[in-house]
C-alpha positions in Angstrom: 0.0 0.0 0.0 1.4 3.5 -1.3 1.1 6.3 0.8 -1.6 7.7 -0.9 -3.8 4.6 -0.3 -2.7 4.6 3.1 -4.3 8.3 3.1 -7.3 7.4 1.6 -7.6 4.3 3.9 -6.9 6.9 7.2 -9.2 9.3 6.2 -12.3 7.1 5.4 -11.7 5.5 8.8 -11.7 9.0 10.8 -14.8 10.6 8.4 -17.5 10.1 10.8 -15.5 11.1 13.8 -14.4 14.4 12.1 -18.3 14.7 10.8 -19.4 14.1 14.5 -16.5 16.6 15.8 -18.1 19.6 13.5 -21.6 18.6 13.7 -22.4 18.5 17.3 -20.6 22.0 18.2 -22.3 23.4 15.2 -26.1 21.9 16.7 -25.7 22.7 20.2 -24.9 26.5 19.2 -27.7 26.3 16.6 -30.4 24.7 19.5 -29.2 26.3 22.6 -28.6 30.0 21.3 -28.5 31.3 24.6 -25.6 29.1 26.4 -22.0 30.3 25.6 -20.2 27.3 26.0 -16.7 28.3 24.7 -15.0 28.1 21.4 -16.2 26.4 18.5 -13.0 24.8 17.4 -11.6 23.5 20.8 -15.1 21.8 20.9 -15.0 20.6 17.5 -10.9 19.2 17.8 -12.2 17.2 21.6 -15.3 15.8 20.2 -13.7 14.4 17.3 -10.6 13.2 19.7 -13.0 11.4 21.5 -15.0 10.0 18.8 -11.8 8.9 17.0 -10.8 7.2 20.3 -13.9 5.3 20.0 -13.3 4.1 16.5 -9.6 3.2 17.3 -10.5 1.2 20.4 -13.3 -0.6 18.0 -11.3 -1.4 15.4 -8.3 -2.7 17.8 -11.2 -4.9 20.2 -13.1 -6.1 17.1 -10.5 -6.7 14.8 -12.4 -4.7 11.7 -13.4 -1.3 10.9 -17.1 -0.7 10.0 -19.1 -2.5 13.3 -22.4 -1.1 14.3 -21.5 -1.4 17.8 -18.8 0.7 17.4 -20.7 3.6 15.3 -23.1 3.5 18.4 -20.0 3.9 21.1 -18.9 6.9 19.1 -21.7 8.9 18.8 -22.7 8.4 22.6 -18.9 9.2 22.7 -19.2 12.3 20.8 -22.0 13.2 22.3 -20.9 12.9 26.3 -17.9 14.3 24.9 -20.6 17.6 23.9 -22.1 17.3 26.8 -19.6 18.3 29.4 -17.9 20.9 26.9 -21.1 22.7 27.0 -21.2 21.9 30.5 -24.6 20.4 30.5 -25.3 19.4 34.2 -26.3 22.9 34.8 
C-alpha cells in the first residue's frame, strides 16, 4: 500500500469522527442560542478526539473497521464528549 492509499484508507476510517467533531458544536450552538459554551474549534478538535478514540479502540477490540456497535459507542462518545464541553449538568 502506497502512501496515498494509506491516506485514503486513514481518512475514510476517521470521516465520521471528524463529521461528528463539526456537527455536534455546530447543533448545540444552533439549539441552545442562549448558552456560551466556549470556542467552536476547541469543541470541534475534543469531540472528534474522543470519537476517533472510539473508533480506534473498536477497530483494535473487534479486529475490523465498520461495526455497528462501534458507530453507536462513538456517537454516545461524541456526544458525552458535547455534553460536558457545554457543560450540560447545569
Amino acid at each position: 500500500m502506497g502512501p496515498i492509499d494509506f491516506l485514503v484508507h486513514l481518512t475514510s476510517f476517521l470521516a465520521p469522527a471528524l463529521f461528528l467533531g463539526l456537527a455536534l458544536p455546530l447543533a448545540a450552538r444552533v439549539v441552545f442560542r442562549s448558552r456560551r459554551s466556549g470556542r467552536f474549534w476547541v469543541q470541534a478538535g475534543l469531540v472528534a478526539l474522543a470519537a476517533a478514540a472510539v473508533l480506534a479502540a473498536g477497530l483494535w477490540g473487534f479486529g475490523r473497521d465498520g461495526r455497528m456497535a462501534t458507530y453507536a459507542a462513538t456517537v454516545l462518545a461524541a456526544a458525552s464528549a458535547q455534553w460536558l464541553l457545554a457543560r450540560g449538568w447545569k
